[in-house]
C-alpha positions in Angstrom: 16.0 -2.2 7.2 18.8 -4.6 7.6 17.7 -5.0 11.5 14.1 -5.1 10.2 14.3 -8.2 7.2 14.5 -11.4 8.9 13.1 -10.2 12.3 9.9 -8.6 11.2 6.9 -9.2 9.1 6.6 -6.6 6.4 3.4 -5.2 4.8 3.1 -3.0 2.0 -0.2 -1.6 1.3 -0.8 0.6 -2.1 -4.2 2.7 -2.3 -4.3 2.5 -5.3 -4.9 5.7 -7.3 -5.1 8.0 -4.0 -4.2 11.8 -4.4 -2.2 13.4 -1.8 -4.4 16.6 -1.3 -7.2 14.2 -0.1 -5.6 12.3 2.0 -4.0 15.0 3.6 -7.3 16.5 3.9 -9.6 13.7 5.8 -6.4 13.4 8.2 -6.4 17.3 9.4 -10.0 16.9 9.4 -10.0 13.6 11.9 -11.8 11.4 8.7 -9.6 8.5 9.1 -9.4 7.6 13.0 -8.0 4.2 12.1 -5.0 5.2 9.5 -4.2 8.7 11.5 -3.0 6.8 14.9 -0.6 5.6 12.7 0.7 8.2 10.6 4.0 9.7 12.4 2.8 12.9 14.0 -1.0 12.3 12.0 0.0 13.2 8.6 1.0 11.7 5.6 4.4 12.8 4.2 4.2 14.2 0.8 6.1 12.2 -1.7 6.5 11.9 -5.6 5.3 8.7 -7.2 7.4 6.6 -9.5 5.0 6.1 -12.1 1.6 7.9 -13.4 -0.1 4.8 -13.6 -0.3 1.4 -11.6 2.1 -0.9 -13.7 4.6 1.3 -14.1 5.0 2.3 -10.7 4.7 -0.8 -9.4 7.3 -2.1 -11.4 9.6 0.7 -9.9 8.3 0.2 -6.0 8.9 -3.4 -6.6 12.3 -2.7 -7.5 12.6 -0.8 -4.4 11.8 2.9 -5.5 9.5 3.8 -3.3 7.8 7.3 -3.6 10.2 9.3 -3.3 9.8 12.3 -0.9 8.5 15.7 -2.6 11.7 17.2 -1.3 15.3 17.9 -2.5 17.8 14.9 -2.0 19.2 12.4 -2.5 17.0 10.4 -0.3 18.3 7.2 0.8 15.9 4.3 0.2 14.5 1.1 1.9 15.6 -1.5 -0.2 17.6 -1.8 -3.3 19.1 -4.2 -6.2 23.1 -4.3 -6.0 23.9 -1.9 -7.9 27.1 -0.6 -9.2 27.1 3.5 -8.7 23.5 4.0 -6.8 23.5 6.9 -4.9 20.2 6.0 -3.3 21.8 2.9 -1.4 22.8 3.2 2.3 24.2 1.8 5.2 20.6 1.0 6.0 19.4 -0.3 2.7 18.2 -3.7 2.6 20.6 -4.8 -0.2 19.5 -8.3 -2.5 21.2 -9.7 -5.1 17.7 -10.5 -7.1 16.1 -8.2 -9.5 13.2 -6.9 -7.9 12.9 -6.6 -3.4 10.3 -9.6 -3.6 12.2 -12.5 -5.1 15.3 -10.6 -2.5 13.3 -11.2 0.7 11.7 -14.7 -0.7 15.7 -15.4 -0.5 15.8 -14.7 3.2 12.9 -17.0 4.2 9.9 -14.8 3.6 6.7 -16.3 2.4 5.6 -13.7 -0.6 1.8 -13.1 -1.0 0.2 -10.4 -3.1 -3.7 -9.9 -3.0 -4.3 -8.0 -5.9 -7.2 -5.3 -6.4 -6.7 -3.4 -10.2 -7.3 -5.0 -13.3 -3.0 -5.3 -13.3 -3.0 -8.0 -11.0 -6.2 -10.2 -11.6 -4.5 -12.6 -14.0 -6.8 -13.2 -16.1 -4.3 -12.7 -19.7 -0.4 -12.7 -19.4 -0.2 -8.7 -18.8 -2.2 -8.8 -15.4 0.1 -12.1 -14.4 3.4 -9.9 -14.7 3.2 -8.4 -11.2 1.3 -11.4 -9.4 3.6 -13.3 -11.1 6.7 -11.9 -8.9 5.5 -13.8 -5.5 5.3 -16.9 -4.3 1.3 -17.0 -3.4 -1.0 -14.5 -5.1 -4.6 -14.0 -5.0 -7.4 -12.2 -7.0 -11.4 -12.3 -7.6 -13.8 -10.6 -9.0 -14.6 -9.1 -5.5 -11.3 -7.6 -4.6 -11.5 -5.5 -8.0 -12.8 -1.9 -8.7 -15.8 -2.9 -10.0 -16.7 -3.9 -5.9 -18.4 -2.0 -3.8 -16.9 -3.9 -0.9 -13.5 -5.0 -2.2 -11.3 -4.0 0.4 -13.6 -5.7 2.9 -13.1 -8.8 0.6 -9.2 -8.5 0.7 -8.7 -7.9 4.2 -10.6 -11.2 4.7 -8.4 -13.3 2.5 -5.6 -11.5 4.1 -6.7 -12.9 7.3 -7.1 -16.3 5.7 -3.2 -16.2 4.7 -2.2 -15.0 8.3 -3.8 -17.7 10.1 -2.4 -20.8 7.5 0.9 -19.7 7.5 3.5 -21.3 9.9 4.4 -19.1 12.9 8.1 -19.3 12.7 7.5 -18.3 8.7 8.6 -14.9 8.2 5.6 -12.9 5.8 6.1 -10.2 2.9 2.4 -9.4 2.2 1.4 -6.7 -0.5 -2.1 -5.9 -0.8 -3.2 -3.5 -4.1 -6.0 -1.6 -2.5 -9.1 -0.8 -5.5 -11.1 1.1 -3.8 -9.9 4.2 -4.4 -10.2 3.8 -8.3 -12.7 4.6 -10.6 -15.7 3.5 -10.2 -15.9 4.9 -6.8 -19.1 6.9 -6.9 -20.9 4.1 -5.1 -18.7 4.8 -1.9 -20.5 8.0 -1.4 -23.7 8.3 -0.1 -26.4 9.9 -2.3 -24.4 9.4 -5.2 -26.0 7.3 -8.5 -23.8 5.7 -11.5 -25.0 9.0 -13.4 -23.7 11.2 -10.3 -20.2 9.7 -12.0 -16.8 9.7 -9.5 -15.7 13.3 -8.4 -13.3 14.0 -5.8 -15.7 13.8 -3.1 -16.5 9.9 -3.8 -12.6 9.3 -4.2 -12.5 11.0 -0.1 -15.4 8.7 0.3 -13.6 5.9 -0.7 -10.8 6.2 1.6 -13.2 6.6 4.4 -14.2 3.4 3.5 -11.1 2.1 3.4 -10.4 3.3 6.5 -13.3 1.9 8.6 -11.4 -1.8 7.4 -8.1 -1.2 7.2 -7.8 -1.8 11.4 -8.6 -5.7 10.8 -5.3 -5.9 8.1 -3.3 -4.2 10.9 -4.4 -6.8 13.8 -4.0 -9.9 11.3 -0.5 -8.6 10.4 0.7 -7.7 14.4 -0.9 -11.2 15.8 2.1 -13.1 15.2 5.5 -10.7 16.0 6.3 -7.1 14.9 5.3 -5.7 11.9 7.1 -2.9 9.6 4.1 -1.1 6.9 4.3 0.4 4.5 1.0 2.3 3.2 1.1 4.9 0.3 -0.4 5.4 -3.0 1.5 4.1 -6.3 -0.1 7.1 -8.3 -2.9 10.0 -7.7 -5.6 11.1 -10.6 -7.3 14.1 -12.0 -10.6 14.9 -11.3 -11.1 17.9 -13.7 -8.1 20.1 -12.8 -6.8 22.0 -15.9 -9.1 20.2 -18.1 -7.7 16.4 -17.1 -9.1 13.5 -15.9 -7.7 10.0 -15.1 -4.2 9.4 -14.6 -1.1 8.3 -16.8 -0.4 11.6 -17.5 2.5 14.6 -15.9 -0.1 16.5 -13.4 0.6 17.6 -10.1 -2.5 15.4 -9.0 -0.8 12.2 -10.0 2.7 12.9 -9.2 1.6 13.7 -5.5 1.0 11.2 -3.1 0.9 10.3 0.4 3.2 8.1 2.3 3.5 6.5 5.7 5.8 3.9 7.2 5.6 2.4 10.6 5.9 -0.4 13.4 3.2 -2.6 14.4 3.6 -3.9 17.9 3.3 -8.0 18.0 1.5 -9.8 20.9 4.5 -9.7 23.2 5.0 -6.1 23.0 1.2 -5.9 23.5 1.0 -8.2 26.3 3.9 -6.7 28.6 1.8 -3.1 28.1 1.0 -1.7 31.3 -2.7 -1.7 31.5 -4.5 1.4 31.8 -5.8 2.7 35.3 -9.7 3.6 35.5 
């Protein structure tokens, strides 16, 4: 990461509230065309979450735990606070002397934006300001939240908006809190009525329909130089298993979650391409 911060933009997307086991599943099964080209090798590596429910975790990815992968370790990470005795910090860690990775890269010239999506970042009382509250430029409506039908189509949009008005020598830190994904999400699948209720089919659904969008965040964020993503989940949720529902609880379906990380080509990269023969 320390040959990434200062060269690169950086994008970090959360679906919020996505389960590994579906997301896994609509990859093998060629459901998410747009995501899949992406994913190293087409899959989404299986990781452990760092909270069971969207503020805790956040609080921990934004403190530069990341998901930690669902294998044994130690696992160096990303980025991390200075910290006397971590034995997560590497030669490649991206090191700040701040206490949380978005006030550290708002120190080495980023511009910080969050769009928000769950009810933890809409700021509309002093617990939903806490994690908008760590970046310079945050945004949230009524139509980026769960409640939305077409919330991530509303985000991507503003995310485009905040691509095009920045400066291109700024360097960008976007984070964009994905609600699809979270209950309700019965209204993503087709057929379905607010008495059908959210099951794990509309939850699959829902990422579908995240998927058929998420293409325009990806061209906003490469249009102006190369671009390192992040997309994972902060936290899975129960639909039924072992008599639980929800999240903010120890089950296997909210511990486990899926995780990618990858380069964006800019324009340059993009234009020097060979093109292809007919």
């Amino acid at each position: 990461m320390n040959e990434l911060v200062g060269s690169h933009d950086l994008l970090l997307v959360t679906l919020d509230t996505l389960r590994y086991d579906v997301a896994a599943e609509l990859a093998a099964a060629g459901r998410l065309p747009n995501l899949a080209r992406h994913l190293p090798g087409g899959r989404w590596e299986r990781r452990h979450a760092p909270g069971s429910f969207t503020y805790a975790s956040h609080q921990a990815i934004f403190a530069g735990f990341l998901p930690t992968p669902a294998s044994p370790g130690p696992h160096p990470r990303l980025f991390a606070a200075r910290f006397a005795g971590s034995e997560t910090t590497a030669g490649g860690t991206f090191v700040y002397d701040t206490p949380d990775l978005v006030s550290g890269l708002a120190g080495q010239g980023y511009r910080t934006v969050c769009i928000g999506g769950v009810g933890f970042f809409n700021k509309l009382g002093p617990l939903g300001s806490v994690l908008p509250g760590l970046f310079q430029e945050s945004h949230w409506e009524p139509e980026f939240g769960v409640a939305s039908p077409t919330s991530f189509e509303a985000q991507v949009a503003r995310a485009e908006e905040v691509v095009a008005a920045l400066p291109a020598d700024r360097r960008l830190f976007l984070f964009v809190n994905v609600a699809a994904l979270h209950q309700p999400n019965w209204f993503h699948l087709p057929g379905a009525t607010r008495e059908s209720g959210d099951s794990r089919a509309s939850h699959a659904a829902a990422l579908e329909y995240v998927d058929r969008h998420i293409g325009r965040l990806f061209a906003a964020m490469r249009s102006r130089r190369r671009c390192f993503a992040i997309v994972c989940s902060d936290h899975g949720t129960a639909y039924g298993e072992d008599g639980h529902t929800g999240h903010r609880i120890g089950h296997e379906t909210v511990w486990t979650v899926p995780y990618a990380q990858f380069l964006l080509d800019g324009p340059e990269a993009r234009a020097d391409a060979p093109e292809a023969s007919s």
